[in-house]
C-alpha positions as CSV (number, residue, x, y, z in Angstrom):
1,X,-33.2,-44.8,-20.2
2,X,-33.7,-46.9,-23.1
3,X,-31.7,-46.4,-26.2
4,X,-33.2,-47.6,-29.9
5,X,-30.7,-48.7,-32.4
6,X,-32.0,-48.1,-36.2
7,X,-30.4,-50.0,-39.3
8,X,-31.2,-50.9,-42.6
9,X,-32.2,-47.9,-43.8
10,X,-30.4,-46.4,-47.1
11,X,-31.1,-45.3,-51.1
12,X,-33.3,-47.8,-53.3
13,X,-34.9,-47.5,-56.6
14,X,-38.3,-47.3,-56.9
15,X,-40.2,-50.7,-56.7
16,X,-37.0,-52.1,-54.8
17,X,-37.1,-53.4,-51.4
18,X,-35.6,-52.4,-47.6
19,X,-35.8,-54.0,-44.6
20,X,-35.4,-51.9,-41.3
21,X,-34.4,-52.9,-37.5
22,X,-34.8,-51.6,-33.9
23,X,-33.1,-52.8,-31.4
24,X,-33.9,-51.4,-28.1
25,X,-31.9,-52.0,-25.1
26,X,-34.5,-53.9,-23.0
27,X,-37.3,-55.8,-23.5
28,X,-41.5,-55.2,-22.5
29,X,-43.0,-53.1,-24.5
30,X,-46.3,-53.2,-25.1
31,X,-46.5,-51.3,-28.9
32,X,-43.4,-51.2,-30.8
33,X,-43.9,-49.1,-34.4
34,X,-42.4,-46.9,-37.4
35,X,-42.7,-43.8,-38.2
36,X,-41.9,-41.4,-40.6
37,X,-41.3,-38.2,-41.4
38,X,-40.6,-36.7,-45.1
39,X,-39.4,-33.2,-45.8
40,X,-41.9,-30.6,-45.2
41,X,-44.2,-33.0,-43.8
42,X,-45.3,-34.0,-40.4
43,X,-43.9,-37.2,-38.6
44,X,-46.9,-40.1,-39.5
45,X,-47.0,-43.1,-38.2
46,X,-46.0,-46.2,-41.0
47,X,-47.0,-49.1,-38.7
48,X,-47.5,-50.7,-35.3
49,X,-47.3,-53.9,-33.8
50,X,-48.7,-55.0,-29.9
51,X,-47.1,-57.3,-27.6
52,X,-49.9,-60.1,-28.9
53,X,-49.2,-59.4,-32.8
54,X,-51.9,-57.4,-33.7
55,X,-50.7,-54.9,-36.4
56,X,-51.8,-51.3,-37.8
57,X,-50.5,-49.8,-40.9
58,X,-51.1,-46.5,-42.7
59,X,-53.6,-46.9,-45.6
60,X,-50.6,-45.5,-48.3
61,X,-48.1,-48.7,-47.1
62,X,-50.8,-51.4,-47.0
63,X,-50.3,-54.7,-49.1
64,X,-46.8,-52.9,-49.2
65,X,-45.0,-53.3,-46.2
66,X,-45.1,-55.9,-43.2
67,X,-44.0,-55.1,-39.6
68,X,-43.1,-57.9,-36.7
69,X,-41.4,-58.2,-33.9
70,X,-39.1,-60.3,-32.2
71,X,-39.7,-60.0,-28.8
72,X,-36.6,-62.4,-27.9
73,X,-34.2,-59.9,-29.4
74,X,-36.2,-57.0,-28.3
75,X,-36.5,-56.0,-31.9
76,X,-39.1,-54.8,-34.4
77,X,-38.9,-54.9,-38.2
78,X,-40.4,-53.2,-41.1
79,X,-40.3,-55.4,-44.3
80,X,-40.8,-52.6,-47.3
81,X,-41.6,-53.7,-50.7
82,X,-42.4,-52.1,-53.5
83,X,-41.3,-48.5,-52.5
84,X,-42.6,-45.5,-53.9
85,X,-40.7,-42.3,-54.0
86,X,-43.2,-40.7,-51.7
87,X,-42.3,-43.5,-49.0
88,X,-38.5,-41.4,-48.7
89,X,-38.2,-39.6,-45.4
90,X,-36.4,-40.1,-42.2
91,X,-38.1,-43.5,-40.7
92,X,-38.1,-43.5,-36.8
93,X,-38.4,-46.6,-34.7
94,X,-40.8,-46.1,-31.5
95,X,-41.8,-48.1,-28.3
96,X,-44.3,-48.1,-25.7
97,X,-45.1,-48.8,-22.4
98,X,-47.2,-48.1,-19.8
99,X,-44.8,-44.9,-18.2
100,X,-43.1,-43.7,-21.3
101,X,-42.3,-43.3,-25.3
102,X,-39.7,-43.8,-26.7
103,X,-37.4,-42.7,-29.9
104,X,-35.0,-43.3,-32.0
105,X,-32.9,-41.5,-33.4
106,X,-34.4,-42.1,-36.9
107,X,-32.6,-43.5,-40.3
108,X,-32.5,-41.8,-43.8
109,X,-34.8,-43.7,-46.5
110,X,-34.2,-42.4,-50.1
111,X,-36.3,-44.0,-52.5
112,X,-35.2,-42.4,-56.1
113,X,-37.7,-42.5,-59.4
């Protein structure tokens, strides 16, 4: 079992800045990515990043936010900048391989207006 430890999540004002981390609890996954899920709303994904770098971000967080990884430390980052109140929801940090998926256990992001 792998367990995903989120942080850096919490309440900013609008045009502020967050920075989230995932830790998982072993390393070799091939896509490691954020979610999110707002109320009312389906769970979207925010941004993913493969195993070679290559990143994919929603069209509403682009220019926005940044994702990387540090495969060392087994953890992925999500760099958000100039947040919008619609980016609030409950962010989840997910990772791939080639068996399973996995989640966290998803961190509270509040941005107020």
């Amino acid at each position: 079992q792998v367990q995903l430890v989120e942080s850096g999540g919490g309440l900013v004002q609008a045009g502020g800045s967050l920075r989230l981390s995932c830790v998982a609890s072993r390393s070799g996954f091939s896509t490691m990515a954020w979610y999110r899920q707002a109320p009312g709303k389906q769970r979207e994904l925010v941004a993913s990043v493969s195993n070679s770098a290559d990143s994919n971000y929603a069209d509403s967080v682009k220019g926005r936010f940044t994702i990387s990884r540090d495969n060392a430390k087994s953890t992925v980052y999500l760099q958000m900048t100039s947040l919008k109140s619609e980016d609030t929801g409950v962010y989840y940090c997910n990772v791939q391989n080639s068996y399973r998926i996995y989640w966290g256990q998803g961190i509270q992001v509040t941005v107020s207006s």
